[in-house]
C-alpha positions in Angstrom: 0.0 0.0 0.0 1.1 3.7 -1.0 1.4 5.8 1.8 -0.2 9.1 1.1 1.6 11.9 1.9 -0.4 15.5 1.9 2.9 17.6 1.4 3.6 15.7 -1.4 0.2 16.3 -2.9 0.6 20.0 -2.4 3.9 20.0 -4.2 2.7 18.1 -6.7 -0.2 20.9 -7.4 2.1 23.5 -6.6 4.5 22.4 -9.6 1.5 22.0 -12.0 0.4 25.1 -11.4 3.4 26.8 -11.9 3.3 24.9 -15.1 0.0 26.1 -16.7 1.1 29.4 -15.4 4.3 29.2 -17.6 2.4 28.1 -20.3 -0.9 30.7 -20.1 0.7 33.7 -19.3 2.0 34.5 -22.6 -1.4 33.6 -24.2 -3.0 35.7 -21.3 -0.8 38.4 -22.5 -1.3 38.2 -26.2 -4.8 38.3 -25.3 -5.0 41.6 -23.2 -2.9 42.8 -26.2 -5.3 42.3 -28.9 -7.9 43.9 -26.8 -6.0 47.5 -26.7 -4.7 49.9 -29.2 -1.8 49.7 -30.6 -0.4 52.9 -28.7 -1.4 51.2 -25.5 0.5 48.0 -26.5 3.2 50.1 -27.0 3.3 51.7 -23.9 6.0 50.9 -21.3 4.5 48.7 -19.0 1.4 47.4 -20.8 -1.6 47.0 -18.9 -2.4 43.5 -17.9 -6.4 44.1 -17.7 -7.9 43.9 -20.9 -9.0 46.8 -22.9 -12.4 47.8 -24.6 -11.6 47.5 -28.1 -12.4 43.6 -28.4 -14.4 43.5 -30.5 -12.9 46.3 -32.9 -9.5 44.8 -33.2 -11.2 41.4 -34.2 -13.7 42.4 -36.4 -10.7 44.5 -38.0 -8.4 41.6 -38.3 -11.0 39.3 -39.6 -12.0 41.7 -42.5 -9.9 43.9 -43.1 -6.3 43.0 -42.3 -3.3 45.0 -40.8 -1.9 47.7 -41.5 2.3 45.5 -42.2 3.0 43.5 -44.7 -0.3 41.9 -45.6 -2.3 44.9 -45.3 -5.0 44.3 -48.3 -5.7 40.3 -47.0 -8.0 39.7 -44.4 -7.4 37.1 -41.5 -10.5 36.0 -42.6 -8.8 34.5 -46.2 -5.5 33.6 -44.3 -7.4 31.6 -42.0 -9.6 30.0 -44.8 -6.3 29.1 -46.8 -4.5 27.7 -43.5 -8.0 25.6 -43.0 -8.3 24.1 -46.7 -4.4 22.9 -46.4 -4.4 21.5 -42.6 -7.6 19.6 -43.7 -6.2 18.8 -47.3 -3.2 17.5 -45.8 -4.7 15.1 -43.0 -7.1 13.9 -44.6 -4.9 13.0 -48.1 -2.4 11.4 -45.2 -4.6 9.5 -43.5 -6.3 7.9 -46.8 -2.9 7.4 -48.5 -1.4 5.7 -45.5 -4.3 3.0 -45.0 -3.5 2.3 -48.2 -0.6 1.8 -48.3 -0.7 -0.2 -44.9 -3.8 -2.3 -46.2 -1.8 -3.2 -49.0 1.5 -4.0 -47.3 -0.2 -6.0 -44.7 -3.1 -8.1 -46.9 -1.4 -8.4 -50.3 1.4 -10.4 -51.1 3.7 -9.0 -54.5 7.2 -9.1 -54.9 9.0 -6.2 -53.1 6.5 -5.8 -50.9 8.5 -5.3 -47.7 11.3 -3.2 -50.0 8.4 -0.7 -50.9 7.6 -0.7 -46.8 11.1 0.2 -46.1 11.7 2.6 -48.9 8.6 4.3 -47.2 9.7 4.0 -43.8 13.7 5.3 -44.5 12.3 9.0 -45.9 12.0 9.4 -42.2 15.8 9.7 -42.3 15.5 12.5 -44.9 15.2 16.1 -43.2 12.9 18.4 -45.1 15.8 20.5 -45.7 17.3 17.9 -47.6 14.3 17.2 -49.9 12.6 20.5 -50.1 14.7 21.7 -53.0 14.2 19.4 -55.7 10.3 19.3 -54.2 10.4 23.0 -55.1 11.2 21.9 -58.8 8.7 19.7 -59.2 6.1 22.1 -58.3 7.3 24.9 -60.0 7.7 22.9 -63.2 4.3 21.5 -62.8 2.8 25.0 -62.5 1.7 24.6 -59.3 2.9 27.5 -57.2 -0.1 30.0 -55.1 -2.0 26.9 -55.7 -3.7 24.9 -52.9 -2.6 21.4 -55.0 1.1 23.0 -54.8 0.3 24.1 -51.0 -0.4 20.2 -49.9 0.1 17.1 -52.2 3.8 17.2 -51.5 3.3 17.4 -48.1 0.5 14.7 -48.3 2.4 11.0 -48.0 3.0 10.0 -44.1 5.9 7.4 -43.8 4.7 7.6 -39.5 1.1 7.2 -40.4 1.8 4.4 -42.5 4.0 2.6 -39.9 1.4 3.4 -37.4 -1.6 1.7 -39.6 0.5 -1.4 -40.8 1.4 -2.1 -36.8 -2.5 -2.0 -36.3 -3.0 -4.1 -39.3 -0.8 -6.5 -37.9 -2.4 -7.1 -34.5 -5.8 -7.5 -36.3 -7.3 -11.4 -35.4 -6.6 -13.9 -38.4 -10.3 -15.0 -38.0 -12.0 -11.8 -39.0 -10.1 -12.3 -42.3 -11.0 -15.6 -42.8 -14.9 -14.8 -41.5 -14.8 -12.1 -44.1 -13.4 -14.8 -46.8 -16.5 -16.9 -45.7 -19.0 -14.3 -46.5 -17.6 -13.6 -49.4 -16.4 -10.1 -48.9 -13.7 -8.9 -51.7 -10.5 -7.0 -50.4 -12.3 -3.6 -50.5 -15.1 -4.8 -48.5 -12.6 -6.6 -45.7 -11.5 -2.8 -45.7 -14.3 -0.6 -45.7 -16.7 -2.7 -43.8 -14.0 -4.4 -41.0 -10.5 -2.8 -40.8 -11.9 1.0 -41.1 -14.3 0.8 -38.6 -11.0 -0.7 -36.1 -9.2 1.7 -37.1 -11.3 4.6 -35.8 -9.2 5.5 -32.7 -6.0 5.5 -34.7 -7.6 7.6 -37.3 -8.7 10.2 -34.8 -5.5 10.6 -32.9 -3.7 10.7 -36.3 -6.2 13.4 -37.9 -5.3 15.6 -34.8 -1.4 15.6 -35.1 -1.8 16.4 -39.0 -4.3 18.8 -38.5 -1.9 20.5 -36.1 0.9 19.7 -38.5 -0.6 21.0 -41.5 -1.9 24.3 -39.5 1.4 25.3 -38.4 3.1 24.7 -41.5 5.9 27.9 -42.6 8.9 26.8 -44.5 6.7 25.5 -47.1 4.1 27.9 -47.9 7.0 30.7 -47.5 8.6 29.0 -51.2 5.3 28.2 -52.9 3.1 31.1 -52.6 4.3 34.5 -53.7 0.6 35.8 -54.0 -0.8 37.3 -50.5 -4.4 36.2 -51.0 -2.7 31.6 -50.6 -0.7 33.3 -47.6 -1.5 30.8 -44.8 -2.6 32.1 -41.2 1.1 31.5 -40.4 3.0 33.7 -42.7 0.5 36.2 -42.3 1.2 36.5 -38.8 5.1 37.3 -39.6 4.2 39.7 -42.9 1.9 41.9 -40.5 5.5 42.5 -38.3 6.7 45.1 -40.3 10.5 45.8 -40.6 12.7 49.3 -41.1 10.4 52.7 -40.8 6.8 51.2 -40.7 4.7 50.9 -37.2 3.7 47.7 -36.7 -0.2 47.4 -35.6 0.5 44.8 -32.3 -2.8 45.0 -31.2 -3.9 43.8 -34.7 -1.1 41.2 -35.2 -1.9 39.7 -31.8 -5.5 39.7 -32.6 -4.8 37.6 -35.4 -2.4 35.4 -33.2 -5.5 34.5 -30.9 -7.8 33.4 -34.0 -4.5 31.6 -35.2 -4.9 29.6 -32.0 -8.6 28.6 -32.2 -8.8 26.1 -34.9 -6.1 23.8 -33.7 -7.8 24.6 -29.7 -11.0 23.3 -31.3 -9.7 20.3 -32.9 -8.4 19.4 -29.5 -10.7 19.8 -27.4 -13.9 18.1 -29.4 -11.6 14.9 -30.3 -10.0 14.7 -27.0 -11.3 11.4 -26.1 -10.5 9.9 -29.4 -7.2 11.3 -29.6 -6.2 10.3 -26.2 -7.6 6.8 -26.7 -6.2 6.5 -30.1 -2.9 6.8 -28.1 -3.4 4.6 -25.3 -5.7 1.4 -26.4 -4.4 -1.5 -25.0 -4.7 -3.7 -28.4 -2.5 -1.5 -30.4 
């Protein structure tokens, strides 16, 4: 039996709390931020206690954009653009992986497991080291400021397709040969038995390349030259202006909340998914 020990309890709390403090002050403070003006922001020290102009600084940033380096864009069409990529690219990941898994696992061809590794060593490959010739490809295919350009070469997943095969592998041999009895073709053993198993993985996975595909910079900063396919992300580091102009930090940190929200959002309504995706005992 495990002796319970109140101090340690209260140090325990007291170190989680410093925690989330270390983590929420900064968003507290980008919040009070976009809630001011901009002369306010950038007065030495800035109030802590939120301003009136809540609603103003949004609705300003939403539709009608800042006053640095994306001034005639909207957060409204960054936000849009950030949301048809992070979507684009976890859903085209997920699909691609399963398969690719369903077909490494259930089919047997020659190379198979060479085709598995091949996939599984481009995690050995920074982005760095492939992002140039990517680049080419792209621009020779005429696909630059284009949403195609902004996600299929981002779209394969050598992790999700490790992640799905593993799964694959654990599933019984009798439901296959139950399915075989029925009669069920491949497509059907997939559709009707493995996708349904799979739904845990599938939701943890769709979080972490939502998230992925959100935050995406490097990327978007070679492919789209155009200011309406900025992404949320770039606009965020356009609107700090450089040399002689004022940067608008009230509007810039407005923009950084609403950055924040989708990803929040995703988080919070799949958290029981994502967390059991993680954790189920017969992965």
């Amino acid at each position: 039996m495990v002796e319970r020990r109140p101090w340690l309890d209260a140090l325990a709390h007291l170190i989680l709390l410093c925690g989330i403090a270390l983590v929420a002050f900064p968003i507290y403070v980008t919040f009070v931020a976009s809630t001011q003006t901009a002369q306010e922001v950038a007065s030495a020290p800035m109030s802590l206690l939120p301003g009136p102009h809540l609603v103003d600084n949004y609705m300003r940033a939403l539709f009608a954009g800042s006053g640095g380096g994306s001034a005639g864009v909207p957060v409204g069409r960054m936000m849009t653009v950030s949301l048809i990529m992070a979507l684009a690219i976890a859903i085209g990941k997920i699909a691609i992986s399963l398969l690719s898994a369903f077909a490494v696992v259930y089919f047997r061809f020659p190379g198979r497991m060479f085709f598995f590794w091949m996939i599984f060593v481009t995690l050995m490959l920074p982005v760095e080291v492939r992002i140039a010739p990517t680049y080419k490809v792209v621009a020779d295919l005429g696909l630059l400021n284009s949403y195609a350009g902004l996600t299929l070469p981002l779209i394969a997943s050598a992790t999700a397709t490790f992640l799905f095969r593993q799964f694959f592998l654990t599933v019984p041999d009798e439901l296959i040969e139950a399915a075989r009895i029925d009669g069920a073709g491949p497509l059907r053993f997939f559709m009707d038995v493995l996708l349904p198993l799979s739904r845990t993985t599938i939701a943890a996975l769709f979080v972490i390349q939502f998230i992925y595909g959100w935050n995406q910079y490097l990327w978007p900063l070679l492919v789209t030259t155009q200011e309406d396919m900025y992404p949320v992300v770039i606009g965020i580091k356009r609107m700090i202006s450089g040399g002689d102009s004022v940067t608008e930090w009230n509007i810039t940190m407005a923009t950084a909340i609403l950055a924040m929200l989708p990803p929040a959002l995703v988080v919070v309504l799949m958290q029981k998914w994502f967390v059991k995706g993680l954790v189920d005992t017969e992965k």
